[in-house]
N, C-alpha and C positions, 0 to 999 in steps of 0.2 A: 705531881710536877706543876709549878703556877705558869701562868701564860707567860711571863718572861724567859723562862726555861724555854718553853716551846717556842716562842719566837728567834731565838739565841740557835738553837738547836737546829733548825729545821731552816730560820730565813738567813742567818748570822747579823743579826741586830741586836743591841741594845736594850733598845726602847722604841717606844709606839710614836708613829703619829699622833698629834693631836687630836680628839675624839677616839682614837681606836681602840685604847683600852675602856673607855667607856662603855662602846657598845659589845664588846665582849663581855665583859666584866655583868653586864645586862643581861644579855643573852646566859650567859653561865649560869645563872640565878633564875631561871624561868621564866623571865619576861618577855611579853611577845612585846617588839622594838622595831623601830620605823628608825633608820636613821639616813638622815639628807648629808650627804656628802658631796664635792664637785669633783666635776671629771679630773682625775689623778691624784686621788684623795686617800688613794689606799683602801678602796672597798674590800677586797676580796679577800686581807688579812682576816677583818671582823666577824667572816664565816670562817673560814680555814683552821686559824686557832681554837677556837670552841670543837669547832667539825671535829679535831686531833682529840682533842680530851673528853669527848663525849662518848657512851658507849653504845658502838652503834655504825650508821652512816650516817652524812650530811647529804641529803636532798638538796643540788641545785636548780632552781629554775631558771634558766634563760631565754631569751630569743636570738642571741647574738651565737650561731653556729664556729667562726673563725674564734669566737672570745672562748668558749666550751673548748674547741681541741686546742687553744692556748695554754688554757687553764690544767686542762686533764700531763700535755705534755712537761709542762714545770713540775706539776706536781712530781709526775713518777720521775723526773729524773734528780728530785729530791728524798728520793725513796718513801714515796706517800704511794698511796693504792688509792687511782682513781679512773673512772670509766667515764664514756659519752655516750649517750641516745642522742640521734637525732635523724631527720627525714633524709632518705637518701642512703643510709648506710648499708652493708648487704646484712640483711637479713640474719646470717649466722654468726656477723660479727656483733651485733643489735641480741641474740639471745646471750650469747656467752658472758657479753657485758651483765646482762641481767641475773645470771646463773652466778658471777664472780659475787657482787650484789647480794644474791641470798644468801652466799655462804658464809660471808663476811671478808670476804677476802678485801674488798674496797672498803678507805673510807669515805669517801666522796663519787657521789653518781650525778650528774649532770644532765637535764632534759630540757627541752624546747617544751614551752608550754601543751603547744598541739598534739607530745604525747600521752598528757590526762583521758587526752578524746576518746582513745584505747583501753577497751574494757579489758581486756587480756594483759596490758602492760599494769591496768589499777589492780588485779587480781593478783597478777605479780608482787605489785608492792606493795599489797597485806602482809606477806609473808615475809618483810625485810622486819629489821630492828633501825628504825630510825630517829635519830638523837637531836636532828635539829633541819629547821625547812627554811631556809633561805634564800629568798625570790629578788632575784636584780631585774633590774628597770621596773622598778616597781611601778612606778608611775600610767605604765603600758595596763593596768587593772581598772583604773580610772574613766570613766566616758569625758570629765573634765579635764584629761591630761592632755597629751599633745600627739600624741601617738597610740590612741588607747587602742585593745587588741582586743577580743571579744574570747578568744581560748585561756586568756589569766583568769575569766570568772570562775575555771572551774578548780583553782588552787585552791577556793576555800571546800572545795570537798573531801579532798584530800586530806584536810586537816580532821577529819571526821575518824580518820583511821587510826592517827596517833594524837587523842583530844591531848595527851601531858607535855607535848612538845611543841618547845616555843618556834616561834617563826620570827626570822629577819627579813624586814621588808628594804631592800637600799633602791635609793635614786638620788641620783645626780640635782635634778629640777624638778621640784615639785610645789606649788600656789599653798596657803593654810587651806582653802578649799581642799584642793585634789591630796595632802597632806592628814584629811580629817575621810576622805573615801575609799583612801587605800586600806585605813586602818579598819573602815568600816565594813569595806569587801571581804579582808581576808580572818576576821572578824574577832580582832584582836577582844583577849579578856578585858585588858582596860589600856587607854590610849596612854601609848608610849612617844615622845617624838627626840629623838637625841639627832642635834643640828651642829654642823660646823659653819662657821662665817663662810659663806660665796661671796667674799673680798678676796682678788688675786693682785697682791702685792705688786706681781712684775711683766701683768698683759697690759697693756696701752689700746682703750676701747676708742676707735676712730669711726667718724660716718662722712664724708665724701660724696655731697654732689657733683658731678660730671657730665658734661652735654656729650662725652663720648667716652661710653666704659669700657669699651672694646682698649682705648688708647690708653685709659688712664690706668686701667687692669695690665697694659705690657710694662707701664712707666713703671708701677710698683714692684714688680716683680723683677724689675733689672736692675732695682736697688737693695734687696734683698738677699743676702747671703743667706744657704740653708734650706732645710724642707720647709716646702709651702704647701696648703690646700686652698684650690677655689670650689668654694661651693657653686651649684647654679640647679637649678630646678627640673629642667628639663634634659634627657639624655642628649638629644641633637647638637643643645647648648654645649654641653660638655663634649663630643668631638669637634664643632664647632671652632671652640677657645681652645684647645690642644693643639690642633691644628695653624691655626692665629699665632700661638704663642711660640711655638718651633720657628715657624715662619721668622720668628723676629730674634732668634737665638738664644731662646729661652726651653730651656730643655722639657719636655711634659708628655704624660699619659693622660689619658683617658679612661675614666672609672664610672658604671653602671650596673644595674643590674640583667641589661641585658646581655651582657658578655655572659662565656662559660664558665665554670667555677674554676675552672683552670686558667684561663687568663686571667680571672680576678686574682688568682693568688697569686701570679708571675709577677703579675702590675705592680702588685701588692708588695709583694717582696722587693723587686726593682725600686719604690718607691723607701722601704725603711730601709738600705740599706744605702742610699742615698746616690744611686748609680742615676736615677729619675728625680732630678728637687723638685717637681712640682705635678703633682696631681688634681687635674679637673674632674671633681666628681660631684654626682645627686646626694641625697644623704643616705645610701646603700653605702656610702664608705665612711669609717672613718669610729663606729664604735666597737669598743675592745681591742683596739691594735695601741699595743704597749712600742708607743715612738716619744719618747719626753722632747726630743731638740726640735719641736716643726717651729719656727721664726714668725710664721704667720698665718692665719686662716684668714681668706677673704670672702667674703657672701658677695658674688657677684648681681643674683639678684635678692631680694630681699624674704628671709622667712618669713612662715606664718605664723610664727608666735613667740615671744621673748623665750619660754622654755626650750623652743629648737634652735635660736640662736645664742644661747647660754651655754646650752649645751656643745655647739659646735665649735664658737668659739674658742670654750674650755679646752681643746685641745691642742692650742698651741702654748708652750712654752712651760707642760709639764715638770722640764726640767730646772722650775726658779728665775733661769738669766729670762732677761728682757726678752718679750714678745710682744706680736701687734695682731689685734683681731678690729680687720677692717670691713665697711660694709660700703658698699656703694650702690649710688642711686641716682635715678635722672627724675624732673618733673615729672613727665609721663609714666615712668613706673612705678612709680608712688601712687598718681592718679589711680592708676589699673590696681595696682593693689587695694585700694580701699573699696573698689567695687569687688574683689575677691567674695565680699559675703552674699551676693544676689547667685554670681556663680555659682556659690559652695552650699548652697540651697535653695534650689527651685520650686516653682510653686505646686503643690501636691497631687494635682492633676498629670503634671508631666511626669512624677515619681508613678503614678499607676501605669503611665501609659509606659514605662520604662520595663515595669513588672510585667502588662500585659505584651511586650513585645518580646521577653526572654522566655516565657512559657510560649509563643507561637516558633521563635526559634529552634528549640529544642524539641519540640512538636510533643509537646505536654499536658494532656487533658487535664481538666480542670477536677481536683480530686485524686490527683497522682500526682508521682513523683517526688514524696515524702521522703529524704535519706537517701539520695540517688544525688549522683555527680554527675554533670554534663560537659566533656571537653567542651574549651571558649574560645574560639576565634574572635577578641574586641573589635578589630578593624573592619573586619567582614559584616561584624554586627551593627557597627554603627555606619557602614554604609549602606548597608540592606536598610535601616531603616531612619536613611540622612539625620542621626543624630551628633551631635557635636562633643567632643572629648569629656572637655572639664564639666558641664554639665549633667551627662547620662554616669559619670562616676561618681558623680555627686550623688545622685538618686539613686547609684548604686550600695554607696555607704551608707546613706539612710533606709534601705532596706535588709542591710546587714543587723543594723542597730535597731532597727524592727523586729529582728529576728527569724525573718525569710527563710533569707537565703544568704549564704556568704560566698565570696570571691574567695580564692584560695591558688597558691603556688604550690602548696605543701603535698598533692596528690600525683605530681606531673610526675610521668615517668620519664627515667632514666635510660637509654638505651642498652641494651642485653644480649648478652650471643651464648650459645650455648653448641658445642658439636655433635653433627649429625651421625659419626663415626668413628668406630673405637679406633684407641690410642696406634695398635699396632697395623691396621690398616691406613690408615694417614699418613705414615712412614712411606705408603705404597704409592701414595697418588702424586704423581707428577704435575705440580703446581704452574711450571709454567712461568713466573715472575720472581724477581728477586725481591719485589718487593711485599709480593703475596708470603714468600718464604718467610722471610723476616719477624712481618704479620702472624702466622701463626706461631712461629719458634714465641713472639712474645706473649701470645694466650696461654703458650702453653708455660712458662717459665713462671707469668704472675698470678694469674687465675688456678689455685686449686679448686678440684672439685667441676671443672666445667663441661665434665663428659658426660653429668650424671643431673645437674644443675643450673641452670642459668644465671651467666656472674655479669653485675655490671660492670660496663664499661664506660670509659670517657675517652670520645675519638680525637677531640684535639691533644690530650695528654699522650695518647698512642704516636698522635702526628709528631709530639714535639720530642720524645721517645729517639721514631726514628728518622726525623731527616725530614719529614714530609710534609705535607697540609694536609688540615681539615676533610678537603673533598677528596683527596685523593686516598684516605684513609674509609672516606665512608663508600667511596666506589670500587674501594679493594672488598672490603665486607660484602657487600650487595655480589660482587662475584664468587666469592666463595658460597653465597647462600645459592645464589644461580644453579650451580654445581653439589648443589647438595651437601658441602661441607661442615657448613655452621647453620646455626637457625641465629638468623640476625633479626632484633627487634628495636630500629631508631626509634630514638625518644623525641618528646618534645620539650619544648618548655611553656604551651600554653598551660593557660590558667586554667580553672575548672571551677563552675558553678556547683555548688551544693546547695540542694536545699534542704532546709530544715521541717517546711511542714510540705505536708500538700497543695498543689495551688488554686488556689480561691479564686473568684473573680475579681478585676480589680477593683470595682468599685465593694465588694467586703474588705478592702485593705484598711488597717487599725495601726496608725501611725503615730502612737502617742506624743505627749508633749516632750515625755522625755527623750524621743528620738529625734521629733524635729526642734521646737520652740525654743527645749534649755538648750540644747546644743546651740541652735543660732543661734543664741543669747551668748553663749560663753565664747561660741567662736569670732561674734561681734567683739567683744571684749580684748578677746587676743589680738584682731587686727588691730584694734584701735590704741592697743598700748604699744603696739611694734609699730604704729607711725608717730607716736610720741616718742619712742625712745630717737625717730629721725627726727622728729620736728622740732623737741624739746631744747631753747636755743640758753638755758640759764642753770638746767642743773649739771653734775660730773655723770656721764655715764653710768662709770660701776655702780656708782650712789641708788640713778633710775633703776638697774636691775634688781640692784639688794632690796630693794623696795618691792618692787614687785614679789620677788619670792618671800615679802613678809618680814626683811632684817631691816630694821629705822637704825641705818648710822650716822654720823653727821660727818664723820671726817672726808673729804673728797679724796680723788686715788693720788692727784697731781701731777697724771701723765694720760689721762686723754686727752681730745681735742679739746673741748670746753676747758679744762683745767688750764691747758696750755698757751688759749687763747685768752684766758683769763691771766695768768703770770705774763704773759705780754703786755696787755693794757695796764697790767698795776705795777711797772717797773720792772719787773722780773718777781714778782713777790708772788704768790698763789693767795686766797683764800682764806685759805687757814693762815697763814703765817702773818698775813694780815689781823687778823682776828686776836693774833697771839700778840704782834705788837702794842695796839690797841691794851689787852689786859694785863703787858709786861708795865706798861705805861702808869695805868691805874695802881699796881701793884704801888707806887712809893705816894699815892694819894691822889687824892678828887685833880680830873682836870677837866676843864672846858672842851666843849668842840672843837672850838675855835682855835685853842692851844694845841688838840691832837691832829689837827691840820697841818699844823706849821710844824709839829714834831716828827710827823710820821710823811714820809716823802711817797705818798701815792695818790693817783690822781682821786678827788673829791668826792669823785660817784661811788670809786670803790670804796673807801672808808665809809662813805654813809651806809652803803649798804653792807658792811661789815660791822657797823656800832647794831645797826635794826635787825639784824639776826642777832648780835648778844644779848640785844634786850629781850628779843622773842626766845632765846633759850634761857632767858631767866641768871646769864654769866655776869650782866649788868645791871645799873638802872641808874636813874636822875636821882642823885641826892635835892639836888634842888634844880630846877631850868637856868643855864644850860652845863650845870655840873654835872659831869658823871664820878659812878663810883664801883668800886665791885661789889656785885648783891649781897653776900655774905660781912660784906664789914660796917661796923655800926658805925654810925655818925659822928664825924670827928675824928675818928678811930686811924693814927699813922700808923704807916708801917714800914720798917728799913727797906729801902732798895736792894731788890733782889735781882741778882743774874739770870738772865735770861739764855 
């Protein structure tokens, strides 16, 4: 069957996206293939199809847990065989998936990086037959990316199992740099890089200084028909502007990571079905949710790197029609921002004394604690030892990238109940509450298995079930455990320190260049081109970013701010169209400056500086001063007047 068959068959299409059939067509042929794609580019065909034809499974890697059970749910109900790993899941649904896996029953298995870490799940998948490893966000492998994650390192081990089978590496943004480290991580036989243009035809890139973004953030948004996203950095910020925005009858939630997973997905939901237009979230929201119509993404305040405001941007306007990805900004925050790099790397003394205050915490002799996790209270921690946020997180990622110790959500348990009481005695016990009854009638209805086992639970999802709240769900629990009925085990959702070695003293801490120096270096870098893309008062937006990830185009987009401000000062004319009159001109023979002034109705400055780019791109030049000519025609050389 060729890949057309299969895409016909299974998506009801046609034909490919642009680059798609390429990087299959690559992959099909045993090349291990990097390909850069932008967000809603149609990544997920490029593995899918191959995955169908190959004999075997397709290994995916993700980190995006909502984009996996997206992923896995389309597929089966296109009648594809496809499972999820991932942190959180119960245990017997986590084997089964692995059991369908070896038998071949799937062809696509889906895992969050964190589960390589598992020696029992790597022993597992020797045993699979797999046809092709295909790792999204690949960029997240990179220390030079924007988001780098220290568990993708251990993808290229995996490759050890099946040396004959290629690997797809996809991301959205990724530098020639961080483009030339992924390939080198996951240790491609020889560099592949298959690119599509990061030109989007119909986003309108805008930057907006504002002495009040509070105001100028309600303005925009009550001109905006449609789903919108505000980014903003900090959680506070984000109920903050939710709150603000209601206020002003602007409909909006609020999106973080510190919600439960069950509000995130209510939110979630409320927001793509467009009952909520406008979602204020951190950047916990917003990747792998297949929504094409959002109108707008705004960055209220400003990211740390073109790669995460490419990336977020790129979610508005999936769907082709006109969209606008805005970023706003005040003098002050700009300022604050370029000090960002003193913040986001302190001086190396304060990183030991960081180290030496999480081993007194944990009460950690020096020589233990190799492999051992410590529940993390940060707040507690940094007041115990008056340290300040951004700072002691800083020194806390540089000792991740040291290879310490690491910060981790991935261990946090989940709350658990399990009955203290067989089934036909329960029947007996007079509960006392209608809403204690209820409560158990719903253990017993969803949870199999929980007389014998302990089954996770999620108390708001229970709450929202029946009728109730949060607390008044966790204080039914707590009473039945009281009374001997359940064994109830609330979860948390701190963090948890792991460490990696044993702890040293601080003063043996070995901090190399590559965890502090080139980092500062790159992430110097990163700032300073995300306040060029503010600062930059003469190039088109889109232009600055295509550049940055390495594409030299020259055509501007014609609808950012620059472009726009630019077709105002030159009559309504853009740039280019300038440019083009200019060589429509030339086209019927040599003319003077002087003559293409009085020919061409735009103001002076702009022509000059549209003749001095054609000469600098080599489209013109002086046959003699002050004639011009087109570079390609020889001297004296007419030529009929052409249409323009």
């Amino acid at each position: 069957m060729d890949i057309r068959d299969v895409l016909k068959r299974y998506w009801g299409y046609d034909n490919f996206r642009p680059l798609q059939e390429d990087i299959i067509r690559s992959v099909l042929s045993g090349r291990d293939t990097l390909a850069l794609m932008p967000t809603g580019g149609g990544k997920s065909i490029t593995y899918q199809v191959p995955g169908l034809m190959g004999r075997g499974l397709c290994l995916v890697i993700s980190p995006l847990i909502a984009l996996m059970k997206d992923q896995v749910e389309d597929l089966n109900k296109r009648g594809i065989g496809a499972e999820t790993i991932y942190t959180g899941m119960l245990p017997d649904d986590a084997e089964s998936a692995l059991n369908k896996a070896k038998a071949g029953k799937v062809k696509f298995l889906y895992i969050s990086p964190e589960r390589l870490t598992s020696a029992y799940f790597r022993e597992r998948l020797k045993t699979m037959e797999v046809s092709l490893l295909a790792v999204d966000e690949a960029h997240c492998i990179s220390q030079w990316g924007y988001d780098f994650r220290p568990s993708y390192l251990r993808i290229a081990e995996v490759r050890e199992f099946f040396p004959s089978v290629p690997v797809l590496a996809l991301t959205a943004t990724a530098t020639p740099r961080v483009a030339e480290d992924i390939q080198f991580r996951l240790k491609f036989a020889a560099p592949h890089v298959l690119s599509k243009s990061f030109r989007r035809e119909n986003l309108s890139y805008v930057v907006r200084k504002a002495t009040d973004r509070h105001q100028e953030a309600c303005h925009i948004l009550s001109r905006v028909s449609g789903s919108s996203i505000v980014y903003v950095r900090r959680r506070a910020r984000a109920e903050e502007l939710a709150k603000l925005f209601n206020e002003h009858g602007i409909r909006s939630e609020f999106y973080h990571a510190g919600l439960s997973s069950h509000q995130r997905s209510v939110r979630q939901d409320a927001w793509k079905s467009g009952d909520v237009p406008v979602m204020v979230a951190t950047n916990a929201f917003g990747m792998g949710i297949d929504k094409p119509d959002v109108r707008l993404v705004l960055h209220f305040d400003i990211p740390e790197s073109p790669e995460a405001y490419f990336q977020e941007a790129g979610r508005a306007g999936r769907d082709g029609k006109k969209a606008y990805a805005v970023l706003l900004y005040s003098r002050g925050t700009l300022a604050r921002f370029k000090r960002k790099i003193q913040e986001n790397f302190p001086e190396r003394k304060y990183v030991q004394q960081v180290y030496r205050n999480l081993g007194d915490f944990f009460q950690i002799e020096e020589g233990t604690g190799g492999g051992y996790a410590f529940e993390f209270n940060p707040e507690l921690f940094m007041e115990t030892y008056r340290m300040e946020y951004v700072p002691f997180y800083s020194a806390l990622n540089i000792l991740q990238m040291a290879g310490y110790l690491e910060c981790t959500t991935d261990i946090h348990a989940r709350s658990r109940v399990s009955f203290l009481v067989l089934r036909g005695e329960l029947y007996r016990i007079e509960l006392g509450s209608l809403l204690l009854e209820r409560l158990v009638e719903y253990l017993l209805r969803h949870y199999s298995g929980i007389f014998v086992q302990y089954a996770y639970v999620d108390e708001q999802l229970m709450a929202d079930r029946l009728g109730a709240d949060h607390e008044e769900i966790y204080q039914a629990l707590l009473a039945l455990a009281r009374r001997k009925i359940i064994s109830y085990i609330p979860g948390n959702d701190h963090p948890y320190i792991l460490y990696h070695q044993a702890r040293v003293p601080a003063s043996y801490l070995h901090i190399g260049r590559e965890a502090y120096e080139d980092r500062r270096e790159s992430y110097a870098e990163k700032i300073a081109r995300m306040a060029g893309y503010i600062e930059e008062e003469d190039t088109c937006r889109q232009l600055y970013l295509m550049r940055y990830f390495g594409q030299y185009e020259h055509r501007p987009c014609g609808m950012c701010d620059h472009c726009l401000a630019q077709k105002k000062d030159a009559g309504g004319y853009s740039r280019e169209e300038v440019k083009q009159l200019i060589i429509d001109r030339l086209r019927t023979g040599e003319r003077g400056v002087r003559n293409l002034i009085e020919d061409i109705d735009v103001p002076r400055e702009q022509l000059f500086t549209c003749i001095r780019i054609l000469l600098e791109e080599g489209k013109i030049a002086y046959l003699r001063f002050p004639l011009l000519t087109l570079a390609d025609r020889q001297p004296g050389e007419q030529k009929e007047p052409t249409a323009s």
